[in-house]
N, C-alpha and C positions, 0 to 999 in steps of 0.2 A: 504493500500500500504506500502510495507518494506521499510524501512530508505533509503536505497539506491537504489530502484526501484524512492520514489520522489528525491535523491539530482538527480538522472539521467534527469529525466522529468526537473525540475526547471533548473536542468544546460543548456540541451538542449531548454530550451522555452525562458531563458535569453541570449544564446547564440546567436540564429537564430534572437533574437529581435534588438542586436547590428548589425549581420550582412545584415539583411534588409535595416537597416537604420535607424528602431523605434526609436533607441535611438541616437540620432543624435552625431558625434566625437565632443568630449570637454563638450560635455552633462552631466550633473550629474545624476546618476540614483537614482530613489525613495528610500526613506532611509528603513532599516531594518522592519520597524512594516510595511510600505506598502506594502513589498512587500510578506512579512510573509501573510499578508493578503487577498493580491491575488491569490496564491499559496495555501493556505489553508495550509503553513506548519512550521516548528521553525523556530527558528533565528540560530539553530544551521545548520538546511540545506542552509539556506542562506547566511551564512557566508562561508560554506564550498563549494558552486557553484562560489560566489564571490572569492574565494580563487585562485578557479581551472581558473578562467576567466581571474584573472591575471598574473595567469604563462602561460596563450597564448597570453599574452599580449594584450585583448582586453581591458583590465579596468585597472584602477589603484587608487590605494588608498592612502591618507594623513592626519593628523590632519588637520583640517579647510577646508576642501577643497571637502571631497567627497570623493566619490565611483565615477569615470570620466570616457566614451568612450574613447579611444585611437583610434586614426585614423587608418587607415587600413595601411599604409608602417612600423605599430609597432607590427602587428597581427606576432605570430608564424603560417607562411604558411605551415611550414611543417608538424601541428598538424593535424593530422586526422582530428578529429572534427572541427576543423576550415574550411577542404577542405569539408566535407560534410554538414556544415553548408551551405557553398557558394552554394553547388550545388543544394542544397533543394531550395533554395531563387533563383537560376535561375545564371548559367554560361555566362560568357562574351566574347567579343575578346580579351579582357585586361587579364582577367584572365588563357584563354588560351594561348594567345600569349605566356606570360610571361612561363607558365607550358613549352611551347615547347624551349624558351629560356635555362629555364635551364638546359635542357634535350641537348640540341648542347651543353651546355659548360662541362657536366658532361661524358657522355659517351663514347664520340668519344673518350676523355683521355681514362677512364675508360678501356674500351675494349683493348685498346693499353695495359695497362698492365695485364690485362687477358691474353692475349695471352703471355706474359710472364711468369707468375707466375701460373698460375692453374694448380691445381695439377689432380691426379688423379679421387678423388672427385667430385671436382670442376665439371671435363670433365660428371661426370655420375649424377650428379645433373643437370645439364643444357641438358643432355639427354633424361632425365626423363620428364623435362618437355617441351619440345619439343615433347614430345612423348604424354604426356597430351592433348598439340594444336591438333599434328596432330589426334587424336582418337576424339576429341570434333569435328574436323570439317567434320570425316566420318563419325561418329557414331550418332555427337550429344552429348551434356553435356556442362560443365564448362570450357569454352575456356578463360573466362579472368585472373582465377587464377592463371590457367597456365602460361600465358604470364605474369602475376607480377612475378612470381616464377624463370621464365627466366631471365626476367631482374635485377631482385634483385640478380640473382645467380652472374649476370658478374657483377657488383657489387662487390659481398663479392670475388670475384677471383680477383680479384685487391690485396687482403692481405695486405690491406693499412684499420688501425682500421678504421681510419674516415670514409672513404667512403666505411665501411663496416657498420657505425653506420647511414651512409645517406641513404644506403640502407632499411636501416628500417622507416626514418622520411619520406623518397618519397613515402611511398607504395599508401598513396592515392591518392598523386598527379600522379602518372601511372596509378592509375586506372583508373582517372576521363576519362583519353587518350584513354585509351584499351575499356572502357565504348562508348562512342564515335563512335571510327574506328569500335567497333562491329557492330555496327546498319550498316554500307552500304552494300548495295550486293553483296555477293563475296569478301570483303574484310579482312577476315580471309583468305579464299584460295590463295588470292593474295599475304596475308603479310607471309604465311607459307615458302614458297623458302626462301625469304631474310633475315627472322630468322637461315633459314637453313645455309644460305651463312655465318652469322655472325659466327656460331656456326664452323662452319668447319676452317674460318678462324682463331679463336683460339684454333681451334685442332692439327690445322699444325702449330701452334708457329709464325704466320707472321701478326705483329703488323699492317704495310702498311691495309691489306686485310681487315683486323679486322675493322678498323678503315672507311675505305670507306665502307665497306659492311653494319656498323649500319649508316653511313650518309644517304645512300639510303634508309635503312627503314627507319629512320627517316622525309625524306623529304615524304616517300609515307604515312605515318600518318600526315604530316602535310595537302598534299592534299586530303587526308579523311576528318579529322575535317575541313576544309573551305568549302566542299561539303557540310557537316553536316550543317553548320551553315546559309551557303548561301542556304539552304532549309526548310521545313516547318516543319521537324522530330522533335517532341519534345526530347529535349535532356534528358539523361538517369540522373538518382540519385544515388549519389555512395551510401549513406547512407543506399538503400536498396538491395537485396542480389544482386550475378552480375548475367548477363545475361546469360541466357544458351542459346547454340545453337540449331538447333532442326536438328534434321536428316536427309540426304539427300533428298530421300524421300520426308519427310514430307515440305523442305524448296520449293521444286518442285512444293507440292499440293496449297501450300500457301507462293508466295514468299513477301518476306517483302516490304512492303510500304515506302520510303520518302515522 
């Protein structure tokens, strides 16, 4: 295995171990020769997974003290890895709640100055991939990429750096969402209008419309995921590829289970 096919594997088998629980917060982890040993690999890859663990702030390190768990309100939430660790290990109400939390404090602004400032681009990006949604939900295909790509667009149309660089730290925590709303029935064709609603509203420049228009998707993803939850559907794993839609047709011969 290549150097970097095991720090990947040891990063990820130390990672998921913190965020199970294995390694309980305030916990010391095994020192270097044990873990070298269980891994079967150097001290140089595990020095370098330890490294990466505590710039997501799940570990931290000191003379005398250890290699320590960090409790979870010190975890970088908006690392990928961190959100796909969670979702391997099994999603919450805690951890969604919070995801849809910061989704009402971020976009509703957000949108308001999209519809300000988007430029011509902007307008044919977010087209695009609305155009993505809608062919994935006749044809069949890749419906959730698209819908990240949507949302990250009004995002970077805001023309505001930061929350053009948040755009890029949420993409998981949207997916875990999109992942989700996909699984219920008809709820792509349901959510495709009020994307439409969004998008029109920052096409005709009226922040008001923009702004009510994602509250509404918003609240109608929110009664997806609590359908989801308050039902037996095992929840999806961002970590592996997203879900593709399957065809009219085909959704017909074989409609999906909760």
């Amino acid at each position: 295995m290549a150097i970097k096919n095991m720090l990947g594997h040891t990063l990820d088998v130390l990672g998921e171990s913190i965020v199970s629980g294995y390694y309980l917060p305030e916990s010391v982890v095994p020192p270097e020769t044990v873990l070298c040993k269980e891994f079967g690999v150097s001290r140089t890859v595990i020095r370098e997974a330890v490294k990466s663990l505590v710039a997501k702030g799940l570990l931290s390190t000191g003379p005398k003290v250890g290699t320590r768990v960090m409790p979870e309100d010190q975890w970088n939430w908006f690392d990928p890895d961190v959100v796909a660790w969670k979702s391997k290990m099994g999603l919450t109400h805690e951890f969604l709640r919070d995801l849809q939390d910061l989704r009402r404090v971020i976009e509703p602004a957000a949108v308001r100055l999209a519809a300000e400032r988007a430029t011509e681009q902007d307008i044919k990006d977010l087209e695009a991939a609305y155009a993505g949604m809608k062919h994935a939900i006749e044809f069949g295909g890749d419906y959730i990429s698209h819908d990240l790509l949507f949302h990250q667009g009004l995002l970077r149309a805001c023309h505001n750096r930061m929350v053009a660089q948040m755009s890029k730290a949420i993409g998981a925590l949207l997916r875990t969402s999109f992942e989700i709303t996909t699984t219920r029935p008809n709820g792509t064709a349901l959510s495709l209008p009020l994307h439409r609603a969004v998008l029109d509203a920052v096409i005709a420049r009226s922040p008001d419309a923009a702004e009510k228009a994602v509250l509404v998707l918003m609240e109608s993803v929110r009664e997806d995921i609590e359908a989801v939850l308050d039902s037996t559907t095992q929840l999806p794993c961002v970590s592996q590829p997203a879900i593709s839609l399957r065809a009219p047709n085909a959704q017909r011969a074989h409609p999906p289970r909760l």
